[in-house]
mmCIF entry with sequence, helices, sheets and N, C-alpha, C, O atoms, coordinates in Angstrom:
data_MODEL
# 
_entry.id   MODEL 
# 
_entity.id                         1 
_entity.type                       polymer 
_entity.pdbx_number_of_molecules   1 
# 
_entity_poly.entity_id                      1 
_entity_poly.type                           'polypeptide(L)' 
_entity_poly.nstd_linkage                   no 
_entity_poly.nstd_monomer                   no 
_entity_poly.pdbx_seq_one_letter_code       
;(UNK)(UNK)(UNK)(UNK)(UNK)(UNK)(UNK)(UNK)(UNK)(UNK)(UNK)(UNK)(UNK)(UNK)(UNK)(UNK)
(UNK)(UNK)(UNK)(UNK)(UNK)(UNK)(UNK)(UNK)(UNK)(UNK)(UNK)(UNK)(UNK)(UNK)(UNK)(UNK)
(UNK)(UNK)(UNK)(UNK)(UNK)(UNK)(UNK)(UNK)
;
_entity_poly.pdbx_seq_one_letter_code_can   XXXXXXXXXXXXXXXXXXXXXXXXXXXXXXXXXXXXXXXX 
_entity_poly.pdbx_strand_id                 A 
# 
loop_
_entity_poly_seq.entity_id 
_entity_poly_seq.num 
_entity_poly_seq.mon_id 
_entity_poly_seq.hetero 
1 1  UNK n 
1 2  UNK n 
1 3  UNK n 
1 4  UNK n 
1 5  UNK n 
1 6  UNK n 
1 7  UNK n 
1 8  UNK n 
1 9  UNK n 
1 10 UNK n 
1 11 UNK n 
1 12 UNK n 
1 13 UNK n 
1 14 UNK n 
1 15 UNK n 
1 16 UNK n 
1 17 UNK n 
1 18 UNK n 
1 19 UNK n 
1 20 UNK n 
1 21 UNK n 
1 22 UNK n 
1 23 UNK n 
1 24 UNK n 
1 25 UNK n 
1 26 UNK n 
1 27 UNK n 
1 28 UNK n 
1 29 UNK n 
1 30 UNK n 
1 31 UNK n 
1 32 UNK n 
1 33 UNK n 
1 34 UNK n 
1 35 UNK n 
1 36 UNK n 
1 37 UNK n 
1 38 UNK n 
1 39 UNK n 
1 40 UNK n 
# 
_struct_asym.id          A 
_struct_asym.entity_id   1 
# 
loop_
_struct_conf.conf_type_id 
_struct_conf.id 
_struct_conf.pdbx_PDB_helix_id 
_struct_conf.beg_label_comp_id 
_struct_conf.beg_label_asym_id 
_struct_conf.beg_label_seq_id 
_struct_conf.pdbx_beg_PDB_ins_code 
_struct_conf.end_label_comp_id 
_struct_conf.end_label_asym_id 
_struct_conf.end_label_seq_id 
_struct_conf.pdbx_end_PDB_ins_code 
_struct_conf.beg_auth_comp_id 
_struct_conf.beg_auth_asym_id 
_struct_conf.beg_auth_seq_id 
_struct_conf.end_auth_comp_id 
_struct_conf.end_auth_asym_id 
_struct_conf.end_auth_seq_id 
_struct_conf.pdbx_PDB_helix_class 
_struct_conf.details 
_struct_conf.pdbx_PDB_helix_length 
HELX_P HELX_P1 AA1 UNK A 16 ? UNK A 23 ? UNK A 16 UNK A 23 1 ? 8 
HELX_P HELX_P2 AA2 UNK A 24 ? UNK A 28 ? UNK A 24 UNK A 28 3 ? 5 
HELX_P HELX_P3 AA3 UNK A 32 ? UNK A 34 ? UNK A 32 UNK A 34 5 ? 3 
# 
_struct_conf_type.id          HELX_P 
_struct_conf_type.criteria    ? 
_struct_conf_type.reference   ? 
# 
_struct_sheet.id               AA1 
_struct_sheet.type             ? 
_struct_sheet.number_strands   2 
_struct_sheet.details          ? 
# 
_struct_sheet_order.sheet_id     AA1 
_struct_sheet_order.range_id_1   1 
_struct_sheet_order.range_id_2   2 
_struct_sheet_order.offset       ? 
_struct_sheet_order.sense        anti-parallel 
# 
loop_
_struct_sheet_range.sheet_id 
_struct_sheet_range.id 
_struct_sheet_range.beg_label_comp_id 
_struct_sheet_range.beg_label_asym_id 
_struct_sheet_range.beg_label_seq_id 
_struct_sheet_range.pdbx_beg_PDB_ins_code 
_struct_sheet_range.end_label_comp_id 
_struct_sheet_range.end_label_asym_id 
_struct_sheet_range.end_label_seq_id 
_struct_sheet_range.pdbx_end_PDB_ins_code 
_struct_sheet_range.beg_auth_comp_id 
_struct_sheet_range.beg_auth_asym_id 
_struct_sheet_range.beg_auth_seq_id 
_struct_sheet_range.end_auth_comp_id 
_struct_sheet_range.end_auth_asym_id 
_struct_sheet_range.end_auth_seq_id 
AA1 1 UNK A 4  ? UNK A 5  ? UNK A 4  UNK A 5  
AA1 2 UNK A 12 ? UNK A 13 ? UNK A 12 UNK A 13 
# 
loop_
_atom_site.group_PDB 
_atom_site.id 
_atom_site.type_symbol 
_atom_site.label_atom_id 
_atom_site.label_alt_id 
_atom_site.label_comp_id 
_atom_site.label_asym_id 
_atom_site.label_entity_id 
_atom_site.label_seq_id 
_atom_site.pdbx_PDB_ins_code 
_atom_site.Cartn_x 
_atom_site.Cartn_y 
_atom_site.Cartn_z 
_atom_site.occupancy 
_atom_site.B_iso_or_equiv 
_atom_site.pdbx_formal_charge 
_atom_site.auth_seq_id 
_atom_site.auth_comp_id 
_atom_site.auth_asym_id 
_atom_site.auth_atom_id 
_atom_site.pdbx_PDB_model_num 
ATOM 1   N N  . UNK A 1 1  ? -21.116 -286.784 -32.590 1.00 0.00 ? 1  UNK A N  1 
ATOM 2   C CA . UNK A 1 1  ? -20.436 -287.331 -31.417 1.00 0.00 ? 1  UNK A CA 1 
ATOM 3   C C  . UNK A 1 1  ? -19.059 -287.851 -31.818 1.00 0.00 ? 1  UNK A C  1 
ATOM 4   O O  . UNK A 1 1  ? -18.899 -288.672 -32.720 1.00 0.00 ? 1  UNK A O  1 
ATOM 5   N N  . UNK A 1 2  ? -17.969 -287.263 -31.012 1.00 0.00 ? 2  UNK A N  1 
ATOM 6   C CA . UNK A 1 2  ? -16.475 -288.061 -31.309 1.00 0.00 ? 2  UNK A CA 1 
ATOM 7   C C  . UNK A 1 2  ? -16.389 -289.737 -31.039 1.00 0.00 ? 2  UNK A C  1 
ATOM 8   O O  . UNK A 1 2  ? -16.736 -290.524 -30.159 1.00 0.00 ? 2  UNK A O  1 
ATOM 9   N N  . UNK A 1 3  ? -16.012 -289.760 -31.763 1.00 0.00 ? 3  UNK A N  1 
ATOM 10  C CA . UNK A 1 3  ? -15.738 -291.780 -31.783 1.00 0.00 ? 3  UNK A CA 1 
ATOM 11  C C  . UNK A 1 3  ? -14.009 -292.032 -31.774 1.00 0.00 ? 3  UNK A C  1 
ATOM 12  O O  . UNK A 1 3  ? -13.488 -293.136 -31.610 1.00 0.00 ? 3  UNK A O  1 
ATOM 13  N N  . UNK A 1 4  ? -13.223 -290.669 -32.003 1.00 0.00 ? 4  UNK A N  1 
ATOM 14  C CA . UNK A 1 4  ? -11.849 -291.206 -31.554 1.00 0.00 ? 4  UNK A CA 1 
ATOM 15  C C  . UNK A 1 4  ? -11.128 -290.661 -30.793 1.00 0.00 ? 4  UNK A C  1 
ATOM 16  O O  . UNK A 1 4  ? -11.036 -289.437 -30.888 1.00 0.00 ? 4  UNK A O  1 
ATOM 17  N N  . UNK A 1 5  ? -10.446 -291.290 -29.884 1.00 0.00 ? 5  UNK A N  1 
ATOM 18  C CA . UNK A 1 5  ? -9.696  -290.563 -28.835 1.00 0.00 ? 5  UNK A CA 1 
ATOM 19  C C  . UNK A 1 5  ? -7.957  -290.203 -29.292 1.00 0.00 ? 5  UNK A C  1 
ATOM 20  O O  . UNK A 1 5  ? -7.321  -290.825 -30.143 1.00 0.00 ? 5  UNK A O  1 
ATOM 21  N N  . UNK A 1 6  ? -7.522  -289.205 -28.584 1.00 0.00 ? 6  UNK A N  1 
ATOM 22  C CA . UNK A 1 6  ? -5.558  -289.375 -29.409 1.00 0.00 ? 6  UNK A CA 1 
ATOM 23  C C  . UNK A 1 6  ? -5.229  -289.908 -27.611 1.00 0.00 ? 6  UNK A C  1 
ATOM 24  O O  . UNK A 1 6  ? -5.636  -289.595 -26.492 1.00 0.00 ? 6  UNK A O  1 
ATOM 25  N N  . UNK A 1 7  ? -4.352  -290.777 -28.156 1.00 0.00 ? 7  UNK A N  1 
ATOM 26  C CA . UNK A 1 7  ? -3.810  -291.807 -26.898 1.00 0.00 ? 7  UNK A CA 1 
ATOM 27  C C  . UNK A 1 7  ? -3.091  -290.582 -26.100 1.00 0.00 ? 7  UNK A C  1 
ATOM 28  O O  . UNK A 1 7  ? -3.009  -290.459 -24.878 1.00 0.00 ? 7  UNK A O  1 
ATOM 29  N N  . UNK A 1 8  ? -2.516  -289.575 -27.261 1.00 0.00 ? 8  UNK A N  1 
ATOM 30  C CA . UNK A 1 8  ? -1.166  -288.846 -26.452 1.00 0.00 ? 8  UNK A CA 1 
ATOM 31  C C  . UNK A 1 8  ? -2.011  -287.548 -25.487 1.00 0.00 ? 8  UNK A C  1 
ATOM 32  O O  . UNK A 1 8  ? -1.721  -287.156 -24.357 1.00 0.00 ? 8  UNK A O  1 
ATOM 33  N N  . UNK A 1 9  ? -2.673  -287.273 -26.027 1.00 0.00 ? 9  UNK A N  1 
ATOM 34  C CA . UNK A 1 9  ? -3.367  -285.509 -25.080 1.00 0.00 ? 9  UNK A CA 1 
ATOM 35  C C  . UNK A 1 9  ? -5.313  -285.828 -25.327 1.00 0.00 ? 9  UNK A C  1 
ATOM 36  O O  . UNK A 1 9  ? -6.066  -284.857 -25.256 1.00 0.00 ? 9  UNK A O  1 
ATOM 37  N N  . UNK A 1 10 ? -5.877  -287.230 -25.598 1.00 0.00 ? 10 UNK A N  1 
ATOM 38  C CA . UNK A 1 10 ? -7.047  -287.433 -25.527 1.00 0.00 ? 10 UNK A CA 1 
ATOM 39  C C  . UNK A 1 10 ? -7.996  -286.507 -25.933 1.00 0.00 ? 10 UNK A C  1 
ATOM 40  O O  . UNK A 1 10 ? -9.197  -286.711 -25.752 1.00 0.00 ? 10 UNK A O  1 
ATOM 41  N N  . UNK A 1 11 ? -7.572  -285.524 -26.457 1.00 0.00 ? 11 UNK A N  1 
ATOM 42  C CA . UNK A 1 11 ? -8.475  -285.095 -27.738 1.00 0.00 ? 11 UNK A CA 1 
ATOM 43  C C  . UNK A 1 11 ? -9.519  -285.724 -28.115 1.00 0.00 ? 11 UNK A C  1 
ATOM 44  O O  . UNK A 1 11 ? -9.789  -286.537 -27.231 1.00 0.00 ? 11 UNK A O  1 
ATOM 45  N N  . UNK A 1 12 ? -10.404 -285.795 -29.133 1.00 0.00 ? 12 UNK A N  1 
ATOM 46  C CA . UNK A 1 12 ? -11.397 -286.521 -29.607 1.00 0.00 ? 12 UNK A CA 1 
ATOM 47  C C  . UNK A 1 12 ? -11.918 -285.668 -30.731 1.00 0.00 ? 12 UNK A C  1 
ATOM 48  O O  . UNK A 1 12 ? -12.140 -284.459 -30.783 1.00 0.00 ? 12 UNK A O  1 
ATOM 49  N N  . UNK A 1 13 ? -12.076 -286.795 -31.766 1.00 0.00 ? 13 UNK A N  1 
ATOM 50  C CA . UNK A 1 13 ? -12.147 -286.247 -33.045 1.00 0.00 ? 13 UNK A CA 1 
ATOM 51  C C  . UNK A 1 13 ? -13.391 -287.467 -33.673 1.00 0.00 ? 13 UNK A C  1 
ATOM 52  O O  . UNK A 1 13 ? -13.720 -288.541 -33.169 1.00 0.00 ? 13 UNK A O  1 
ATOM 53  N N  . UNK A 1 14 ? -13.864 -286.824 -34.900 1.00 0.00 ? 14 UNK A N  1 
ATOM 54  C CA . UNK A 1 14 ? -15.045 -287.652 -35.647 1.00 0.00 ? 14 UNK A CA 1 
ATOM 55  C C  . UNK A 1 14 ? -14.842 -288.706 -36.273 1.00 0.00 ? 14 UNK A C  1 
ATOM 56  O O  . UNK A 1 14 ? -15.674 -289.599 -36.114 1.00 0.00 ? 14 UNK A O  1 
ATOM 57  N N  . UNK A 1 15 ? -13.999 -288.887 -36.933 1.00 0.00 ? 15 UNK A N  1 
ATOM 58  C CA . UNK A 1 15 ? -13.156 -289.866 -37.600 1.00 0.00 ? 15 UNK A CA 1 
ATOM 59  C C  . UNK A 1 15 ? -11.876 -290.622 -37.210 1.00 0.00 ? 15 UNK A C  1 
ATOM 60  O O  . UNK A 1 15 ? -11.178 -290.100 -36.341 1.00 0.00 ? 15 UNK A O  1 
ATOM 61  N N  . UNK A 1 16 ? -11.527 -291.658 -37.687 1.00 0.00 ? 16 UNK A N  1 
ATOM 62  C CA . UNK A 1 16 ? -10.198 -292.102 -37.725 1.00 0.00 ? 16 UNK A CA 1 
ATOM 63  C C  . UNK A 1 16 ? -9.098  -291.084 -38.837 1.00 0.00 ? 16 UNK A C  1 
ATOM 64  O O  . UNK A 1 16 ? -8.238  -290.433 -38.244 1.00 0.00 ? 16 UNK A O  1 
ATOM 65  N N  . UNK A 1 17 ? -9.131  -290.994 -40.019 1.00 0.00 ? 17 UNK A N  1 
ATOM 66  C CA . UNK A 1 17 ? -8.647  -290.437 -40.461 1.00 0.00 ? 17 UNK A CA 1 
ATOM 67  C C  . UNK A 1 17 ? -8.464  -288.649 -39.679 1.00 0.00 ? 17 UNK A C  1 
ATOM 68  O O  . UNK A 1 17 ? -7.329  -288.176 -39.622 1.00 0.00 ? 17 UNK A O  1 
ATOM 69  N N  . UNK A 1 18 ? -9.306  -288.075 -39.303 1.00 0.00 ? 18 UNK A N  1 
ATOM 70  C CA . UNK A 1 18 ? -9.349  -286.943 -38.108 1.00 0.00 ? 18 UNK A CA 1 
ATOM 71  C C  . UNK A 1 18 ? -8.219  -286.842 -37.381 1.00 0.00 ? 18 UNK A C  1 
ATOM 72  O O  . UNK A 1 18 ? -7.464  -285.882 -37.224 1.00 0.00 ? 18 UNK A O  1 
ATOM 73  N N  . UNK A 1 19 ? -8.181  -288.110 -36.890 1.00 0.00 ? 19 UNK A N  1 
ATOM 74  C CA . UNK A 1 19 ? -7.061  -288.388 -35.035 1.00 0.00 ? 19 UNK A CA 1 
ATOM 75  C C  . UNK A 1 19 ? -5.863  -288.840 -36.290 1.00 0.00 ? 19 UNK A C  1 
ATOM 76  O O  . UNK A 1 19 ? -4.816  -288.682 -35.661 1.00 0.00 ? 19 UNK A O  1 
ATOM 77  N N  . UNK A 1 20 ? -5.603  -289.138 -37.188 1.00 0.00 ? 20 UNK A N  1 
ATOM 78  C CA . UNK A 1 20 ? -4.581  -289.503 -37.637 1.00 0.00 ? 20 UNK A CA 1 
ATOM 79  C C  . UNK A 1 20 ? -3.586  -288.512 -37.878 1.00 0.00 ? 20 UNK A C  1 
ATOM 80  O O  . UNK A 1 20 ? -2.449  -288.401 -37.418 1.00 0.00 ? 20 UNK A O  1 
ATOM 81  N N  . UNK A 1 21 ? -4.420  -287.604 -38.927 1.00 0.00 ? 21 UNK A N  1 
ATOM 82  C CA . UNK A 1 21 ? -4.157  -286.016 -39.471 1.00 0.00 ? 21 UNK A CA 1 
ATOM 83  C C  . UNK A 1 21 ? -3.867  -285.550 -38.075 1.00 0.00 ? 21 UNK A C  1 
ATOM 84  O O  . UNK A 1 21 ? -2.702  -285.154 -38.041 1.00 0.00 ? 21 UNK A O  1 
ATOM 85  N N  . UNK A 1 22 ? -4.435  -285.441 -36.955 1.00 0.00 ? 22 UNK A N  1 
ATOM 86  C CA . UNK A 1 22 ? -3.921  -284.559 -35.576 1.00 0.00 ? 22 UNK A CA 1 
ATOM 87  C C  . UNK A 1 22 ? -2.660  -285.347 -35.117 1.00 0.00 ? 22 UNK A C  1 
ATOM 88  O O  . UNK A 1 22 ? -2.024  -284.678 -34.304 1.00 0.00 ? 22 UNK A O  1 
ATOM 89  N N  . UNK A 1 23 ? -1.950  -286.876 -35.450 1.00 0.00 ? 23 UNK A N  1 
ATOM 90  C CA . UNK A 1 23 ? -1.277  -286.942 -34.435 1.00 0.00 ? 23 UNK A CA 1 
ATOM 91  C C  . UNK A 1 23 ? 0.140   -286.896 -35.285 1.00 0.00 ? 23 UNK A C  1 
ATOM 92  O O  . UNK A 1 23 ? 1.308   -286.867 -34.898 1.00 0.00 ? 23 UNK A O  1 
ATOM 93  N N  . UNK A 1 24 ? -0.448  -286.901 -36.600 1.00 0.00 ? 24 UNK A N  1 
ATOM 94  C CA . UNK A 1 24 ? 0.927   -286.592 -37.647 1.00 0.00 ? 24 UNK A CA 1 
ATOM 95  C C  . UNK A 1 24 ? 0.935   -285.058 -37.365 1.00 0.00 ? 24 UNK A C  1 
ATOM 96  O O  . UNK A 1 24 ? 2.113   -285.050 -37.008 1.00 0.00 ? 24 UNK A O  1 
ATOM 97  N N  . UNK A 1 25 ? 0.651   -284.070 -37.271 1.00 0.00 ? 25 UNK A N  1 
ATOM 98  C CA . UNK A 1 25 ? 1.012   -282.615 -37.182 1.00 0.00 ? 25 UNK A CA 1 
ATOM 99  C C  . UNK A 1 25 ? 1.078   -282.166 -35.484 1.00 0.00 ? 25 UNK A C  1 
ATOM 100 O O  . UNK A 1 25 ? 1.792   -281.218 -35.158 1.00 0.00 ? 25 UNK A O  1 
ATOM 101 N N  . UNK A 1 26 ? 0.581   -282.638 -34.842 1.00 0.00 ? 26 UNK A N  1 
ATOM 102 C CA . UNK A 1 26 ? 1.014   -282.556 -33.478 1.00 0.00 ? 26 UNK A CA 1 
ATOM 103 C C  . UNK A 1 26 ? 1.799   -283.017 -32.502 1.00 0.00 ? 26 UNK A C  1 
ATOM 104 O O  . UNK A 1 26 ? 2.361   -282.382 -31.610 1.00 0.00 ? 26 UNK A O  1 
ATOM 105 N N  . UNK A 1 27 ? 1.803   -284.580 -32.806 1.00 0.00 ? 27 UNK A N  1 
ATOM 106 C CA . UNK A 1 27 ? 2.180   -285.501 -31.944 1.00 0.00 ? 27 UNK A CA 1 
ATOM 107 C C  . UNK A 1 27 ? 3.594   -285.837 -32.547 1.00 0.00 ? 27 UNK A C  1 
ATOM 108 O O  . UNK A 1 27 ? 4.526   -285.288 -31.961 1.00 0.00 ? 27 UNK A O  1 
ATOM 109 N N  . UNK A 1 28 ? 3.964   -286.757 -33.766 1.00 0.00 ? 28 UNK A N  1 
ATOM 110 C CA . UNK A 1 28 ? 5.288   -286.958 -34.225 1.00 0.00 ? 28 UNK A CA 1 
ATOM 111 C C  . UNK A 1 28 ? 5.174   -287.770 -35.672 1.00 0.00 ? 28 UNK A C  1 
ATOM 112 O O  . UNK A 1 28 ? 5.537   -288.889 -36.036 1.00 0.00 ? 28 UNK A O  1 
ATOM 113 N N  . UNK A 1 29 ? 4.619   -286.867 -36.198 1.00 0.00 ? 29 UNK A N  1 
ATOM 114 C CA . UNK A 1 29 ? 4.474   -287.366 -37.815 1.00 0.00 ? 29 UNK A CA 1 
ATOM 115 C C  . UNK A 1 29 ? 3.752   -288.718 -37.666 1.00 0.00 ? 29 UNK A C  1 
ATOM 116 O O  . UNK A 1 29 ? 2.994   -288.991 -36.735 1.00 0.00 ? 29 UNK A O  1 
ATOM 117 N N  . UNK A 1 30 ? 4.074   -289.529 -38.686 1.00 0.00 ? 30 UNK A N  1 
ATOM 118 C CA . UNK A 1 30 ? 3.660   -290.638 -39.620 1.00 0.00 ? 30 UNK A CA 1 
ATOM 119 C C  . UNK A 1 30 ? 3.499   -291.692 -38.125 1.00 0.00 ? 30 UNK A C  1 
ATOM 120 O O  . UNK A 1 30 ? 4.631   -291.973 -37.733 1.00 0.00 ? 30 UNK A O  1 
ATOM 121 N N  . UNK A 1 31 ? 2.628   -292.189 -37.414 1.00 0.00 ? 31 UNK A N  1 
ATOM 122 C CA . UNK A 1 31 ? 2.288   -293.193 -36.930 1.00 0.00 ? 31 UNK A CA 1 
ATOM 123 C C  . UNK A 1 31 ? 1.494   -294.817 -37.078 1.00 0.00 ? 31 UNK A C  1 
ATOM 124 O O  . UNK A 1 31 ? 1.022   -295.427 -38.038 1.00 0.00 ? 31 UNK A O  1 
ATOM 125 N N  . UNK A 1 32 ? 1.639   -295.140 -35.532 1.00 0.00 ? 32 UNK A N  1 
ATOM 126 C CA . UNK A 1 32 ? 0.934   -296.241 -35.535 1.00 0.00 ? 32 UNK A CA 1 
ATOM 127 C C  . UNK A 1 32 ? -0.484  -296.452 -36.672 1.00 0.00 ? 32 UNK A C  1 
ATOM 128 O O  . UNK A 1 32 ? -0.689  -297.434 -37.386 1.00 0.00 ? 32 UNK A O  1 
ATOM 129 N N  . UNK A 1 33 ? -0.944  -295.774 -36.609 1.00 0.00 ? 33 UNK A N  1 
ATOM 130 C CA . UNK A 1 33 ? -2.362  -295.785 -37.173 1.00 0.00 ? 33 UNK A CA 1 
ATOM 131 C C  . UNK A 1 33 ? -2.245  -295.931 -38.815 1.00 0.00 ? 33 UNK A C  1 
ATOM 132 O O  . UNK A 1 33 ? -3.151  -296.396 -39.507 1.00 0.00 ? 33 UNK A O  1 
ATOM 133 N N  . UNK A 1 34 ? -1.087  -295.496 -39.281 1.00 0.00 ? 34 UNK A N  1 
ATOM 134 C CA . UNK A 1 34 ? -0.674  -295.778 -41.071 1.00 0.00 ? 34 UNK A CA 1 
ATOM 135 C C  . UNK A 1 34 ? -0.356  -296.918 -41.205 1.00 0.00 ? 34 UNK A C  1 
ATOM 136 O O  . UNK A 1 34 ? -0.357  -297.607 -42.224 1.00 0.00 ? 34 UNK A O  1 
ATOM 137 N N  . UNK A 1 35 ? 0.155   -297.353 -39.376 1.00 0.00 ? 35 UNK A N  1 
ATOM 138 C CA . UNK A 1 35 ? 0.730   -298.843 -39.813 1.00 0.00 ? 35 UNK A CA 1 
ATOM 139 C C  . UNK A 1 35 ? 2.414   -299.009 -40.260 1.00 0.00 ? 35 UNK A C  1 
ATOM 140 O O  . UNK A 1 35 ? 2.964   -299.991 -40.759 1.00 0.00 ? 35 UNK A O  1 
ATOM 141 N N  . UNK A 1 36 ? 3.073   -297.508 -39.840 1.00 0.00 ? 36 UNK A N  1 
ATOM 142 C CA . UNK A 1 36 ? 4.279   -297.453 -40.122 1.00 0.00 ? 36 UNK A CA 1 
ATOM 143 C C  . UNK A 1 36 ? 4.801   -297.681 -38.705 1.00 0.00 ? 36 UNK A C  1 
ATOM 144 O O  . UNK A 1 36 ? 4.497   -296.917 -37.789 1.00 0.00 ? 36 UNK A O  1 
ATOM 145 N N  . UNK A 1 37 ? 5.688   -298.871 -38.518 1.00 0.00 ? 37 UNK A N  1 
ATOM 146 C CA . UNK A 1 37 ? 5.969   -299.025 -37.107 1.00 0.00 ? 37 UNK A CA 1 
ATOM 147 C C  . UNK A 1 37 ? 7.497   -298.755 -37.051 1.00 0.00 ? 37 UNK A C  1 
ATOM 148 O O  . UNK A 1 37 ? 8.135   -298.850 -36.003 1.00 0.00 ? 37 UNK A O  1 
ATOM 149 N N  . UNK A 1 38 ? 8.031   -298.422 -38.215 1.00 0.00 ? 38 UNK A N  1 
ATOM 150 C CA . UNK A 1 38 ? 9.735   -298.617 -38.468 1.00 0.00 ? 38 UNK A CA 1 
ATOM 151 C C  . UNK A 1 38 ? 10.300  -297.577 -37.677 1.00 0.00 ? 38 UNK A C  1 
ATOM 152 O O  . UNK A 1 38 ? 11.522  -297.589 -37.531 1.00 0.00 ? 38 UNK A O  1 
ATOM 153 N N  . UNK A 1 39 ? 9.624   -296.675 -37.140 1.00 0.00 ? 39 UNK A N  1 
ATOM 154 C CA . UNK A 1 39 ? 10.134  -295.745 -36.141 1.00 0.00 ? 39 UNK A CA 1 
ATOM 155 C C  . UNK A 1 39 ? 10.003  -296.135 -34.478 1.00 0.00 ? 39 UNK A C  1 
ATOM 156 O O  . UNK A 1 39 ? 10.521  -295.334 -33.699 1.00 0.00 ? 39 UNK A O  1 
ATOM 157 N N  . UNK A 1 40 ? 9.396   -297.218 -33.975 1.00 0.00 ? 40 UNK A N  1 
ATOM 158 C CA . UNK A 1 40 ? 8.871   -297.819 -32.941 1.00 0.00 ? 40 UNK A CA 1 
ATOM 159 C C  . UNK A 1 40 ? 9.799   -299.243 -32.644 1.00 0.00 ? 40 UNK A C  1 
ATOM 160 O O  . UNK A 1 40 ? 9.502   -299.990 -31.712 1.00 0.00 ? 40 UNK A O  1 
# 
């Protein structure tokens, strides 16, 4: 069962690390979720 959602196109994936890997290659690289906010 998926336990994570992507905020941007709600996808759903098994892991955290999962939705992370999808939103760095889909969405816009290195995000919230690394905890890198210097682009925000």
């Amino acid at each position: 069962m998926a336990n994570c959602k992507c905020a941007y196109c709600s996808s759903e994936f098994e892991t955290a690390d999962d939705l992370s890997k999808h939103i760095d290659r889909i969405h816009h690289g290195s995000g919230l979720l690394e905890g890198d906010t210097r682009k925000y």
